[in-house]
C-alpha positions as CSV (number, residue, x, y, z in Angstrom):
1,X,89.9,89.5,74.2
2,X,86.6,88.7,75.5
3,X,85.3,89.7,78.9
4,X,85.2,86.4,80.4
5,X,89.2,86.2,80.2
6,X,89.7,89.9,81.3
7,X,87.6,89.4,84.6
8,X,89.9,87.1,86.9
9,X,92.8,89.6,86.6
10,X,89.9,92.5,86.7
11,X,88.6,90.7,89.8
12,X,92.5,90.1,90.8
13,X,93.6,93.7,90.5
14,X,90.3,94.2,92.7
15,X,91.4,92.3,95.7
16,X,94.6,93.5,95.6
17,X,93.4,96.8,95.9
18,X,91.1,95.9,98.5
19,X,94.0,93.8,100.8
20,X,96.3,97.9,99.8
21,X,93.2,99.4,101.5
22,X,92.9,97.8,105.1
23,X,97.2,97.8,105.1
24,X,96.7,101.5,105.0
25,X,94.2,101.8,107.6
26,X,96.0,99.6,109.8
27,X,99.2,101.3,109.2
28,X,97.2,104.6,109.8
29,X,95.9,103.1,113.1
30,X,99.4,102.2,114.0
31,X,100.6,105.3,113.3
32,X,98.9,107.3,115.7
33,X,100.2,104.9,118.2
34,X,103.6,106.1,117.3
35,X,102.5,110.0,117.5
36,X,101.7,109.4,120.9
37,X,104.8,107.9,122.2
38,X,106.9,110.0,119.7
39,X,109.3,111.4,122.4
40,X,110.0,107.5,123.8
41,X,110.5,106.5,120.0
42,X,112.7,109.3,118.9
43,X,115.1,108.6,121.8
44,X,115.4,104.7,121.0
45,X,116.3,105.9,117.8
46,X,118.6,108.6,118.0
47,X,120.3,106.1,120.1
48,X,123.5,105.0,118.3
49,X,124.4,108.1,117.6
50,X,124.0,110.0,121.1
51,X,121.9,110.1,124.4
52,X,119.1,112.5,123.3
53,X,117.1,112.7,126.6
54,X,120.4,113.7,128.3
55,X,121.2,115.9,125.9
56,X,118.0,117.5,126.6
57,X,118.0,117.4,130.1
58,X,121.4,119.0,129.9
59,X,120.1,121.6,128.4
60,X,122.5,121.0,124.9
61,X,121.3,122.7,121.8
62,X,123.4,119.8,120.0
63,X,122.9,115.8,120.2
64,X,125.9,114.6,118.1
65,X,125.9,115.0,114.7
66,X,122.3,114.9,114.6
67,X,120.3,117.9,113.4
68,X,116.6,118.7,112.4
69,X,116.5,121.5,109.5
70,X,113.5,124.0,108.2
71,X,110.9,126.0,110.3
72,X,108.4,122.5,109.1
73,X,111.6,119.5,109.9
74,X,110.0,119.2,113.3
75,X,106.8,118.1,112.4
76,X,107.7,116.4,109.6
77,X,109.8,114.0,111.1
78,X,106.8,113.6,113.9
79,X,105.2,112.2,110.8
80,X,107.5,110.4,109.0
81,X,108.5,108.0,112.5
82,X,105.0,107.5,113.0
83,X,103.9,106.1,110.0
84,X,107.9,103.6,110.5
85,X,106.1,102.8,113.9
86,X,103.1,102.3,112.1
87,X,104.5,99.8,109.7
88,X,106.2,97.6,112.2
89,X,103.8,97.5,114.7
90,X,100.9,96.5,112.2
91,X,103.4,94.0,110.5
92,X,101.5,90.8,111.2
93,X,98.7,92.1,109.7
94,X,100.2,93.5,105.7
95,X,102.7,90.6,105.5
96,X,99.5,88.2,106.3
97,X,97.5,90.3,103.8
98,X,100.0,89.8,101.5
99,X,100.3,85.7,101.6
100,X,96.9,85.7,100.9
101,X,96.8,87.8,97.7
102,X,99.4,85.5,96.6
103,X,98.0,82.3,97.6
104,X,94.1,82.9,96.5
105,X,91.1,80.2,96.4
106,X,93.1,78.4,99.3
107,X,91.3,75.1,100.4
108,X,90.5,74.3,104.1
109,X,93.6,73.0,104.7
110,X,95.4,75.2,102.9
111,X,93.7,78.4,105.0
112,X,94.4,76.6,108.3
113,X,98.6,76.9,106.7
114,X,98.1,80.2,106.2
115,X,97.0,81.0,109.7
116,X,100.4,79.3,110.8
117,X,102.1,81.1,108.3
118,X,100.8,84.1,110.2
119,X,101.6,83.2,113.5
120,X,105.4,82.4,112.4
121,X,105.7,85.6,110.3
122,X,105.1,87.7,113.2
123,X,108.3,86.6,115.5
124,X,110.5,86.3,112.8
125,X,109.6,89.5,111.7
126,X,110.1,91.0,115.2
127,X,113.7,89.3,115.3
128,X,114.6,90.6,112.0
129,X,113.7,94.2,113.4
130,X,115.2,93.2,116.3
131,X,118.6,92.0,114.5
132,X,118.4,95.4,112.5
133,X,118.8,97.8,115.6
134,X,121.2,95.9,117.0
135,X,123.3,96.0,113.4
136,X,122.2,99.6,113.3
137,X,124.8,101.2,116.0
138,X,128.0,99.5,113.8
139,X,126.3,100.7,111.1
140,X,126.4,103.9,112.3
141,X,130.0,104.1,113.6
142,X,131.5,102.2,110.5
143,X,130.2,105.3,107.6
144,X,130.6,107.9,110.8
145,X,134.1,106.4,110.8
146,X,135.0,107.1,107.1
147,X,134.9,111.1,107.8
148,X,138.5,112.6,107.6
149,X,139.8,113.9,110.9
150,X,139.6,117.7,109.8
151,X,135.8,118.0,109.2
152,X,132.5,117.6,111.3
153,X,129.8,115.8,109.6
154,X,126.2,117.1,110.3
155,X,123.6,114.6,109.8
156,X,120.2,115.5,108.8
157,X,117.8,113.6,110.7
158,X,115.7,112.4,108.1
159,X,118.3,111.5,106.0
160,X,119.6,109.4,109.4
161,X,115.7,108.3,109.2
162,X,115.5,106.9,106.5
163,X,118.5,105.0,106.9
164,X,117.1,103.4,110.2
165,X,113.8,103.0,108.1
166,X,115.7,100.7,105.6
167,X,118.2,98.7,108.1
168,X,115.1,97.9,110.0
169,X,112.6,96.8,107.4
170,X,115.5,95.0,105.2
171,X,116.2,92.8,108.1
172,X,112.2,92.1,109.0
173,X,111.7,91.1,105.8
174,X,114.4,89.2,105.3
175,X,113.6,87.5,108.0
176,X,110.6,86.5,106.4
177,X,111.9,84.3,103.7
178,X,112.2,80.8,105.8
179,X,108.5,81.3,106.8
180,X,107.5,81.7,102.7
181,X,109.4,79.3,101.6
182,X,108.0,77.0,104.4
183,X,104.7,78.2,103.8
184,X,104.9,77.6,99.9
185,X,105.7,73.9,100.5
186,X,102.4,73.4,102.7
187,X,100.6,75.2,100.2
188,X,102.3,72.3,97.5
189,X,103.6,74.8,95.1
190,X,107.4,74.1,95.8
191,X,108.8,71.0,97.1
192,X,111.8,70.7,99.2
193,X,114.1,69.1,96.9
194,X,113.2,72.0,94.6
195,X,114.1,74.5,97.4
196,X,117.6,72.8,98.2
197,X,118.4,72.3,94.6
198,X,120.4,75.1,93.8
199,X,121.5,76.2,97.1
200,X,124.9,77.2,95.6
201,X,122.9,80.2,93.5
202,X,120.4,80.7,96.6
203,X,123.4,81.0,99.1
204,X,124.6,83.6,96.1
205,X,121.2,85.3,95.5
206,X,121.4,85.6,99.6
207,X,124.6,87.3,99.6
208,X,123.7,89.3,96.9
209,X,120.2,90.6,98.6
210,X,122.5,91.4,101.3
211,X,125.1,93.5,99.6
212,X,122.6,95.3,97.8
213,X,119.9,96.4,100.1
214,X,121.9,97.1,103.6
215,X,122.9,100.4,103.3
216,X,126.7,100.3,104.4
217,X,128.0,98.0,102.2
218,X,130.6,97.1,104.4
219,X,131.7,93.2,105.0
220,X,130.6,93.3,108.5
221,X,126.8,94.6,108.4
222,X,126.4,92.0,105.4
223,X,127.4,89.1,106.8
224,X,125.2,89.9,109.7
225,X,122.6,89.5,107.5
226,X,123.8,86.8,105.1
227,X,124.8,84.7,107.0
228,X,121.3,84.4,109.4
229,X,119.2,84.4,106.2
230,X,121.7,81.3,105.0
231,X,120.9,79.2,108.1
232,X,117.3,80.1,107.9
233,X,117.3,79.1,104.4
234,X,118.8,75.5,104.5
235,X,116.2,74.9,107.5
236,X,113.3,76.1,105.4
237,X,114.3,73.3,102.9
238,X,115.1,70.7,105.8
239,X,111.9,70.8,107.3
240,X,109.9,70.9,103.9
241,X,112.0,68.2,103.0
242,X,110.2,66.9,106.3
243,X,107.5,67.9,105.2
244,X,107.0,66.3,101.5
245,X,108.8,62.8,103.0
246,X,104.8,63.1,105.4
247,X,102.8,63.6,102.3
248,X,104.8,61.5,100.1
249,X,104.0,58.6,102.8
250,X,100.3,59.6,103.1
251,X,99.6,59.2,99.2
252,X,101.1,55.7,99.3
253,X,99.5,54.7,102.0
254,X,96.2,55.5,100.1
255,X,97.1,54.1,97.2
């Protein structure tokens, strides 16, 4: 293979690492953030399963089934809720890094989309996260449920950690699909027609996601995310249906 064909993946491989790069300072930037409000954030958190700032201001050496293990669990989980505060507070900026890796050499036009794409990834983001938490107390209660009458269950908090970590970045990027999908069509990659197509296997796929990746597995919690992403799916393909009926109309017109 000569070394004219290997550079654009070379030169791909490159950028990507590049676009990695300034996610992980960001991210480090944001995380700092969250080791600075670390005692506001741990509360929120440690919400659905018990009042931790009463608990403390009670005096209780116990907050539920909640506990922190090892001489080092303290600090580690300092670390490990800054760098989750870190990654959903610098959101706008990875997700937008990542549309452009995948969409490279973009035209004027076509840059101008992505700066919209940006703008709508950021809310819908946020509401995914938003959606997540509130999911995350039934969560909770629904596998705290399933332990038999005659035994305590002690919860390690990083374990409960990274359970929040995965509710809440499942559901924000979820949440993101309508706005790619949306964002493909401006781009002209997919059409609407193309998107709408097989909805039967989408709607499926969907459902599927949602089984697999929220962490219950009960009927309840996926619905609460199927169903969302569903409706957020057929309007993605409405409105580039929309979308491609504008452009279709334009090229005739020029013709």
């Amino acid at each position: 293979m000569s070394s004219n064909a290997r550079m654009p993946l070379l030169e791909h491989f490159q950028e990507l690492r590049q676009r990695l790069f300034k996610s992980a300072v960001l991210i480090t930037v944001g995380a700092f953030v969250g080791w600075f409000y670390y005692d506001f954030l741990i509360n929120k958190l440690a919400a659905p399963v018990c009042d931790l700032s009463q608990a403390q201001t009670s005096g209780s050496t116990h907050c539920g089934v909640l506990y922190i293990n090892g001489v080092l669990g303290p600090v580690d989980l300092k670390f490990k809720i800054s760098i989750l505060i870190g990654v959903l507070i610098t959101s706008p900026f990875w997700i937008y890094q990542l549309w452009a890796f995948i969409t490279p050499a973009l035209h004027a036009k076509e840059k101008r989309n992505s700066i919209l794409f940006a703008l709508f990834a950021i809310p819908f983001f946020a509401i995914g996260v938003t959606v997540g938490y509130v999911v995350l107390p039934i969560a909770v209660k629904v596998l705290l449920g399933f332990t038999p009458g005659t035994l305590s269950n002690l919860v390690r908090f990083d374990d409960y950690l990274s359970f929040v970590t995965q509710i809440l970045l499942t559901f924000g990027v979820a949440f993101e699909l309508p706005v790619f999908l949306v964002a493909l069509n401006l781009a002209g990659v997919i059409r609407g027609r193309s998107i709408l197509k097989p909805w039967r296997y989408s709607v499926f796929g969907i459902l599927l996601f949602a089984a697999i990746f929220t962490p219950t597995g009960d009927p309840f919690t996926m619905l609460l995310l199927g169903v969302p992403l569903t409706l957020l799916y057929f309007l993605a393909g409405s409105i580039a249906l929309l979308v491609d009926r504008k452009r279709d109309k334009k090229t005739t017109d020029l013709e």
